[in-house]
N, C-alpha and C positions, 0 to 999 in steps of 0.2 A: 526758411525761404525769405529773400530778399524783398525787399517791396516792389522791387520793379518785378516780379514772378508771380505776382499775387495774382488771382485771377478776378476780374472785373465783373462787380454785381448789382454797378448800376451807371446812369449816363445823366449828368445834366445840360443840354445842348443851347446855347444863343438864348437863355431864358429873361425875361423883360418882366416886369413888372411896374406900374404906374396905379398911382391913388390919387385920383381927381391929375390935376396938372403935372404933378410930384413924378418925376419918375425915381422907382424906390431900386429894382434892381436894372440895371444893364447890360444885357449882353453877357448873360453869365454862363460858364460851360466849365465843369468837372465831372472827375471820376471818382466812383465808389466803387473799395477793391474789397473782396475778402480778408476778414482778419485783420484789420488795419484799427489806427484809430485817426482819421481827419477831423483835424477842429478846426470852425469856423472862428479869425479875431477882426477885431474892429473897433470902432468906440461906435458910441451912441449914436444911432440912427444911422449906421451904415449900410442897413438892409439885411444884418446877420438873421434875424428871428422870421425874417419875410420867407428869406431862403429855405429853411425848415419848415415855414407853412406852405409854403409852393410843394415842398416834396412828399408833406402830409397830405396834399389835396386843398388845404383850408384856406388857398386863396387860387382866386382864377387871375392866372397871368395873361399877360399880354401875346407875348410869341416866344414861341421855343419848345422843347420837347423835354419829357424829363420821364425816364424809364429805371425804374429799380426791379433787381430781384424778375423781369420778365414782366412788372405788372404797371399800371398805370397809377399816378397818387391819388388815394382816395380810395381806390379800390377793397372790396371785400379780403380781394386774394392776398394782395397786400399788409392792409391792417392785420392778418391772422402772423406773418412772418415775421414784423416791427413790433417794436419796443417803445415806450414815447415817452417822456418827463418833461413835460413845459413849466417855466418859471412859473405861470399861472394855474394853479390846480387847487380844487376844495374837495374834501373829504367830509362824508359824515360823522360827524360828532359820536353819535351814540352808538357805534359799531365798533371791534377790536380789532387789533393787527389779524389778528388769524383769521377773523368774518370777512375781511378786507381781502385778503389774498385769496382764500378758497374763493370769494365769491368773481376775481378777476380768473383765477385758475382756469373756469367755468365757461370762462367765453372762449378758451380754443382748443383745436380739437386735442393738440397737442404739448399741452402745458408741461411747463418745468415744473419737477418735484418743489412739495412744500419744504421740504428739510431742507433743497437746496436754495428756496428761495431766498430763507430765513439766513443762514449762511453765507452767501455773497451781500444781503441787506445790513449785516449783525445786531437782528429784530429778536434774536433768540428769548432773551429774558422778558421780551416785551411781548410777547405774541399775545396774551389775556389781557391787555390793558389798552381801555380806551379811547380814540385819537385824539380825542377832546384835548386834554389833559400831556400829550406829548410835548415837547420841548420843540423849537423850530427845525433843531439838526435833527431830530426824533424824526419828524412830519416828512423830510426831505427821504430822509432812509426808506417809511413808508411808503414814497410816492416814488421812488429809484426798485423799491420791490414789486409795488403792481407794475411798473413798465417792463420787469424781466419774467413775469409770470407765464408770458406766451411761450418762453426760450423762443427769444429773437433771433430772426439771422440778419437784420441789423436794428440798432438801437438810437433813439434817438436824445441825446440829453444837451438841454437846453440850461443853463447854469445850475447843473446840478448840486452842487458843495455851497448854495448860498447857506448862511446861518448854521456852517456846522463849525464844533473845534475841529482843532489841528489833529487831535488823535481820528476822529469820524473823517475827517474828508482823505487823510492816509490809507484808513482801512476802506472808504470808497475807491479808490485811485487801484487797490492791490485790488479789490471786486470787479474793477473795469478791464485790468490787465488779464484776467484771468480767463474774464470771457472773452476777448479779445483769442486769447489762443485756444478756443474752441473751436474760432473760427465766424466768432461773428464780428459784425462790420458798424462801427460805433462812431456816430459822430459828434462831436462836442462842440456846444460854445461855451466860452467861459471866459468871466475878465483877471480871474487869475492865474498870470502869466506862468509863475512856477506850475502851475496847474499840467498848462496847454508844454510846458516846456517836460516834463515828466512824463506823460501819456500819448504826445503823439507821436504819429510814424511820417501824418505830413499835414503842412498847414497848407491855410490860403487864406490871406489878410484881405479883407472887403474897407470900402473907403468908396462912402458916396455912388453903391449900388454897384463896384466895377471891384474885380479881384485884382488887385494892386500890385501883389507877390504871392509867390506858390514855391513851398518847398518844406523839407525837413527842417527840422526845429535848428538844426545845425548852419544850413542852408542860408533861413533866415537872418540868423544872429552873423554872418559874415558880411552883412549890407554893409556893419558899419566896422571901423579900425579901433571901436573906444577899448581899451582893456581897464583894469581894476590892478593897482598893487595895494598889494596888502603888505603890511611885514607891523614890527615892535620895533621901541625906541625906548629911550627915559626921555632923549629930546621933545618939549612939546610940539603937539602939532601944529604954532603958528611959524616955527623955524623954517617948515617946508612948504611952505604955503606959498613962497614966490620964487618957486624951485621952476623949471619949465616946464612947460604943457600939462598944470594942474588944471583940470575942468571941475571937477568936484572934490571934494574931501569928508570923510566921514569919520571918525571916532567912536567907537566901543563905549558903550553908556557906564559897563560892566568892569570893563576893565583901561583907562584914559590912555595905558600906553601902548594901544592897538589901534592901527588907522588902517582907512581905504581912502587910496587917491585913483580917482576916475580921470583916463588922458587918454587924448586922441593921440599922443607921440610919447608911449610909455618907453619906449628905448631911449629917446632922450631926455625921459623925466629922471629915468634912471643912472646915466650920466651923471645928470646934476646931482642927484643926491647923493653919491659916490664920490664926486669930486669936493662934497662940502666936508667929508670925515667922520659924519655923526655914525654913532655905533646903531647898525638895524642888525634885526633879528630873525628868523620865521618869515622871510621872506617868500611872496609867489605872485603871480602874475596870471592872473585868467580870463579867459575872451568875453567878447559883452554879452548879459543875458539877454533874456526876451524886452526886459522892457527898455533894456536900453538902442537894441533893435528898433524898438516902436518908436520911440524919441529921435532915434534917426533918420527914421522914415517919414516922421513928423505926422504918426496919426494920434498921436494923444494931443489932439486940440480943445480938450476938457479936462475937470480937474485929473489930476493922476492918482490921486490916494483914492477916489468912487470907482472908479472908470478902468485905470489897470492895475489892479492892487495885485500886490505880491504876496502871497499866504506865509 
């Protein structure tokens, strides 16, 4: 099913938000579809985290309306169908993965299997050992299992892959797709881009309390015209470094005679470098990613390695 066929299982209407003077969001209005995955980007202090408390209930907004699922946020009816993983969450120390889940299991009426909890988490070896003592990526896995305990019909995860490796945050990303085609409705923020560029179906960039742009991760990335060539040489890479419309150049740490050159007019970079005779290799040419999107857009106006890191 297409995303435009999805069916719609929630509304965020004209929602405002203000903290003392501050106004945090503006004027905000989207759709939550079935089965999808929407991530919220942005840099620091654009209002991403406000937006997710507005539609938990844990803040009272200004004006607008905001209906999921048929229920109001906050609500009993609600809370029993959501999922939730906020950056901020403390666990007891002296309780184990499996005290921890039977005991969220508990609060609805209709909970996901523990076997399956443990399996979309990959808490399996770890179910007898307690939280105390888990590793940061450990603690995240455990806090991504009680939020699917309820089996959400939609979920809510708020950077959820902080502090995991590369292997945990993959086998989270295949946990999220999965449920994803069950049928529930997942919304993500996260500052890593490859993240949000893997797992969604559609964004919507926030900048200063206002949704800036909205679309497919495809969508997005066609703001700008930068492309990436890549290719091999034995020529070093200062030979082409005043070839035309180089913006960036990067080198292979692993291997010196592998480059990527970032240009806004890779057709005519490519000219040049053709016209000069040096032998390339493995040659390709591919459209800009996520963060180079964002740099066009011009909302990484903080540092970029904290803020939009790349996994």
């Amino acid at each position: 099913m297409s995303n435009t066929q999805k069916q719609s299982i929630g509304e965020v209407s004209e929602l405002s938000f203000a903290y003392k003077d501050a106004l945090v969001l503006d004027g905000i209005n989207l759709e939550i579809k079935s089965g999808e995955t929407l991530s919220i980007l942005g840099p620091n202090g654009a209002g991403k985290t406000t937006l997710i408390k507005s539609m938990l209930g844990q803040v009272r907004t200004r004006t607008g309306a905001i209906n999921i699922l048929g229920h109001q946020p906050g609500s009993i009816a609600l809370k029993r169908l959501s999922g939730v993983m906020l950056q901020i969450s403390g666990l007891p120390d002296m309780s184990t993965v499996s005290e921890h889940i039977k005991l969220f299991q508990s609060y609805y009426p209709d909970p996901m299997s523990y076997q399956k909890v443990l399996e979309y988490s990959g808490l399996k070896n770890k179910e007898y050992e307690y939280s105390k003592p888990l590793s940061g990526g450990q603690k995240q896995r455990l806090l991504f299992a009680l939020a699917i305990c309820g089996n959400p019909k939609v979920l809510f995860l708020d950077e959820p892959t902080v502090g995991m490796d590369i292997d945990s945050r993959k086998a989270l990303w295949k946990a999220i797709e999965e449920l994803k085609a069950t049928g529930t409705s997942i919304l993500l923020t996260t500052h890593y881009l490859e993240e949000a560029d893997k797992l969604s179906d559609r964004i919507i960039i926030l900048n200063n309390g206002r949704i800036t742009k909205e679309g497919t991760p495809a969508e997005i990335k066609s703001y700008t015209d930068v492309k990436t060539v890549k290719f091999q040489s034995s020529v070093h890479i200062e030979h082409f470094l005043n070839a035309t419309s180089v913006d960036q150049y990067f080198d292979n740490a692993l291997n010196q005679h592998c480059y990527s050159i970032v240009s806004h007019s890779a057709e005519e970079l490519l000219k040049d470098l053709f016209k000069r005779g040096f032998q390339i290799q493995n040659l390709t040419v591919a459209g800009a990613d996520l963060e180079q999107a964002f740099s066009a857009l011009n909302l990484n106006s903080v540092d970029k390695g904290s803020i939009l890191e790349v996994a």
